[in-house]
ROGU-503712 format. One record per residue (C-alpha): residue in one letter; chain; x, y, z. Coordinates in nm, 4 decimals, padded with zeros to 6 digits. Layout:
BEGIN
<rec bagu="a" zaba="A" X="X" Y="Y" Z="Z"/>
...
***
This chain:
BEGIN
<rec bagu="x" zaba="A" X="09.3614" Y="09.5968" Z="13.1007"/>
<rec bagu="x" zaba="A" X="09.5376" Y="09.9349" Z="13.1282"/>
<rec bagu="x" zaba="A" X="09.3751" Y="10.2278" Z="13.0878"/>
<rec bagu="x" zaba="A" X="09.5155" Y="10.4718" Z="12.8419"/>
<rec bagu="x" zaba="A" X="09.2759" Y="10.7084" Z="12.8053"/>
<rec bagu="x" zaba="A" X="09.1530" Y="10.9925" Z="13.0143"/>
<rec bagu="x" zaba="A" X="08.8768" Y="10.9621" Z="13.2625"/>
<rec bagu="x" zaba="A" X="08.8425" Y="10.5745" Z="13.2428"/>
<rec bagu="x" zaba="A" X="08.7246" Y="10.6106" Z="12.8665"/>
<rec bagu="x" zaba="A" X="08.8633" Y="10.3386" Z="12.6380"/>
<rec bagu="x" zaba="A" X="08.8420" Y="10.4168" Z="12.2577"/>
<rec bagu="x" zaba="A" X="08.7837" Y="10.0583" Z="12.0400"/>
<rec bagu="x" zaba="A" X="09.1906" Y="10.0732" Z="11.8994"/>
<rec bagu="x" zaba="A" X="09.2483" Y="10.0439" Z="12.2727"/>
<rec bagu="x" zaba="A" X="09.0550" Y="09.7603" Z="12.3531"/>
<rec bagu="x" zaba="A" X="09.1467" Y="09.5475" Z="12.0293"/>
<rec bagu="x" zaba="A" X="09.5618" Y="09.6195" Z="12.1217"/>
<rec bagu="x" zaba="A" X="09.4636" Y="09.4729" Z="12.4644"/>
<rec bagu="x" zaba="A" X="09.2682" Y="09.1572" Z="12.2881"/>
<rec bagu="x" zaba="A" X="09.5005" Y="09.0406" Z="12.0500"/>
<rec bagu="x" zaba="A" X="09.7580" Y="09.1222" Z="12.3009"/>
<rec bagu="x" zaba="A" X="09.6221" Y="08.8757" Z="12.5625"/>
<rec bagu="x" zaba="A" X="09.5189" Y="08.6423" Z="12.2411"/>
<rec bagu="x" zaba="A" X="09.9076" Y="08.6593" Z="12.1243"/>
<rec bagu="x" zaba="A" X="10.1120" Y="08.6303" Z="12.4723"/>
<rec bagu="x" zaba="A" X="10.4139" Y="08.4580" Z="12.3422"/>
<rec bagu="x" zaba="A" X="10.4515" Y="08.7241" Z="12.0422"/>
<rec bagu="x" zaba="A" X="10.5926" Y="09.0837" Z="12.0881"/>
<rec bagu="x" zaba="A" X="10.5152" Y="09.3447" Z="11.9447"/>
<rec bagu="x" zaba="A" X="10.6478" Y="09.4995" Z="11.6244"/>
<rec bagu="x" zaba="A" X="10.9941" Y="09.7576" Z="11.7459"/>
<rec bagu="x" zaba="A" X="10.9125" Y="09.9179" Z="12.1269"/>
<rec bagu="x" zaba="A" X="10.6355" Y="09.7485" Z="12.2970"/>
<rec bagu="x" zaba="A" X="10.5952" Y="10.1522" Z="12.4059"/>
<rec bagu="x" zaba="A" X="10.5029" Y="10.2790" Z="12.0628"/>
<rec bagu="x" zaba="A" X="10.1460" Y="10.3687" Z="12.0285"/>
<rec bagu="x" zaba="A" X="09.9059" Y="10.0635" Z="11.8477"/>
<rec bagu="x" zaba="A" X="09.8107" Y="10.2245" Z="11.4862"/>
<rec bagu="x" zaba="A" X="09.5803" Y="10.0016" Z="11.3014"/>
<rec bagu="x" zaba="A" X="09.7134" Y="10.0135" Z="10.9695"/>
<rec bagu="x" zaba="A" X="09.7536" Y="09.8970" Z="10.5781"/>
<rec bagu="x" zaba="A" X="10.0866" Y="09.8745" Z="10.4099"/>
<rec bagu="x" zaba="A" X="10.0309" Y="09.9923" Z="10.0214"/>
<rec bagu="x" zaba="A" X="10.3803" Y="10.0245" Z="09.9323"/>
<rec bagu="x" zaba="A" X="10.7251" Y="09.8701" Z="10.0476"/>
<rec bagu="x" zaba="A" X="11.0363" Y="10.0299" Z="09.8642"/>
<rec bagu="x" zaba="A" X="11.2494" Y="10.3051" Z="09.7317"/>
<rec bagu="x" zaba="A" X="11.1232" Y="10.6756" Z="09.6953"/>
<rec bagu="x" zaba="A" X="11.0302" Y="10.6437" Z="09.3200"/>
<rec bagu="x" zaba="A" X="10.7785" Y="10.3445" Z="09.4573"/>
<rec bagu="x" zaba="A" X="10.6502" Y="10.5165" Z="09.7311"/>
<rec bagu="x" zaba="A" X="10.5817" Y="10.8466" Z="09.5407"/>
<rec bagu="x" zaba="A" X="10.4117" Y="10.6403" Z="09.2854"/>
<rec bagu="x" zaba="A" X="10.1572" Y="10.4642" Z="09.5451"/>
<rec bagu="x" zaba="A" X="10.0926" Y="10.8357" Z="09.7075"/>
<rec bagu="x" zaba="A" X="09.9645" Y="10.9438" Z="09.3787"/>
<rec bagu="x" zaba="A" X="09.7983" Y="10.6435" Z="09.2717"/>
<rec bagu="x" zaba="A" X="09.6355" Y="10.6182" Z="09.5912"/>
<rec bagu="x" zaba="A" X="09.5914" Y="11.0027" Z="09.6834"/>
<rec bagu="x" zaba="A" X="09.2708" Y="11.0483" Z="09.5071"/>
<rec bagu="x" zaba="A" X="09.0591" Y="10.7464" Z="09.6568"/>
<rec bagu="x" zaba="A" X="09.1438" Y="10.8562" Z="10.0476"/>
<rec bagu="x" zaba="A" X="09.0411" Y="10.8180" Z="10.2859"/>
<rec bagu="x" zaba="A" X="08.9174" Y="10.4290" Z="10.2324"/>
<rec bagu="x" zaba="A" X="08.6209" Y="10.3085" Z="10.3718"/>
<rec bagu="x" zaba="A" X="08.6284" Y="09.9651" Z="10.5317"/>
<rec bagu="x" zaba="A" X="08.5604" Y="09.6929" Z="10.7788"/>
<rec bagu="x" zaba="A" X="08.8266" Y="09.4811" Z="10.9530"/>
<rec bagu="x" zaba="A" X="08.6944" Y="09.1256" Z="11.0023"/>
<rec bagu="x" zaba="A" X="08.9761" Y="08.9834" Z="11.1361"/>
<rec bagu="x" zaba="A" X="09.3559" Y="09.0284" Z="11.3372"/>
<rec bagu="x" zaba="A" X="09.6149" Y="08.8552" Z="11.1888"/>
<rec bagu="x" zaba="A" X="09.9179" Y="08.7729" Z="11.3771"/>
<rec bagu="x" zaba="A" X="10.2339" Y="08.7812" Z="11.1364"/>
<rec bagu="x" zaba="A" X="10.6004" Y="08.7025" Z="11.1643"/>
<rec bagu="x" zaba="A" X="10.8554" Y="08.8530" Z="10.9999"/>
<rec bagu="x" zaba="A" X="11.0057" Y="08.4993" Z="10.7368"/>
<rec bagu="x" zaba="A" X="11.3277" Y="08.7382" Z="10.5864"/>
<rec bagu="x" zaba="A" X="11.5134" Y="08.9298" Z="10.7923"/>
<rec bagu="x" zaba="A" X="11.4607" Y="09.3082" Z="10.6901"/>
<rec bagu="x" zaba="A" X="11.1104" Y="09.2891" Z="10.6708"/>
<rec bagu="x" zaba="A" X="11.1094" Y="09.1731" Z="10.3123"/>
<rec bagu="x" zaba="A" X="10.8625" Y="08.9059" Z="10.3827"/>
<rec bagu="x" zaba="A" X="10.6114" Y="08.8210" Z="10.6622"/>
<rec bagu="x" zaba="A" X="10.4346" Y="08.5207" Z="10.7378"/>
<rec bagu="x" zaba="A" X="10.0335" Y="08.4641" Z="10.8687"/>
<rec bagu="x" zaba="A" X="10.0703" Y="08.2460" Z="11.1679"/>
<rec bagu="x" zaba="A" X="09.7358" Y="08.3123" Z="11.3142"/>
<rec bagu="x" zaba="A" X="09.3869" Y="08.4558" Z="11.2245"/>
<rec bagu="x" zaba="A" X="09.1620" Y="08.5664" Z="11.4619"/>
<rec bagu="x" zaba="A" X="08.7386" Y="08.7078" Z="11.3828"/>
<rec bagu="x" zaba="A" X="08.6440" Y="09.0463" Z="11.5110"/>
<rec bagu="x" zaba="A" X="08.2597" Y="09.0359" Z="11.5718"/>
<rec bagu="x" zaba="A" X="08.0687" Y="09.3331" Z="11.4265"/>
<rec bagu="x" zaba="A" X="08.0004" Y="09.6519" Z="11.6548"/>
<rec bagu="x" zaba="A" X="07.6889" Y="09.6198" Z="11.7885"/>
<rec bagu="x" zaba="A" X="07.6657" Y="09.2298" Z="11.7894"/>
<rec bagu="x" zaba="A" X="07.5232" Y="09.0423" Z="12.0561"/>
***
């Protein structure tokens, strides 16, 4: 694994990018394999109007509180990224589990 962080410490978004990157070999990356690995939600897909309306909608309840129980590895099905595809599931165990 390479270390990206300062003074050999690894932060947890560091060592799940290296997981599901040895888990995924055959499957690049999303745009430049040198972009930094944000775990993320998409809300909202569309034109301004749509993605004004989600910011408000969604404003009030931030930040979310949550627990990610599992990667999934998806391909883009439509060019443009108009649709994607689950073509693999993987568990995360719990922090702090044996």
């Amino acid at each position: 694994m390479r270390d990206r962080a300062p003074f050999g410490i690894r932060s947890g978004r560091d060592e799940l990018h290296d997981r599901v990157n040895d888990r995924f070999r055959g499957y690049p990356w999303y745009a430049e394999p040198t972009w930094a690995f944000v775990p993320h939600l998409t809300v909202a897909q569309g034109d301004e109007e749509a993605l004004a309306l989600a910011e408000s909608t969604l404003a009030p309840a931030l930040p979310l509180a949550a627990e990610a129980r599992a990667v999934w590895l998806i391909v883009e099905a439509e060019p443009g990224g108009r649709r994607w595809d689950v073509r693999a599931e993987t568990a995360l165990g719990r922090a702090g589990a044996s």
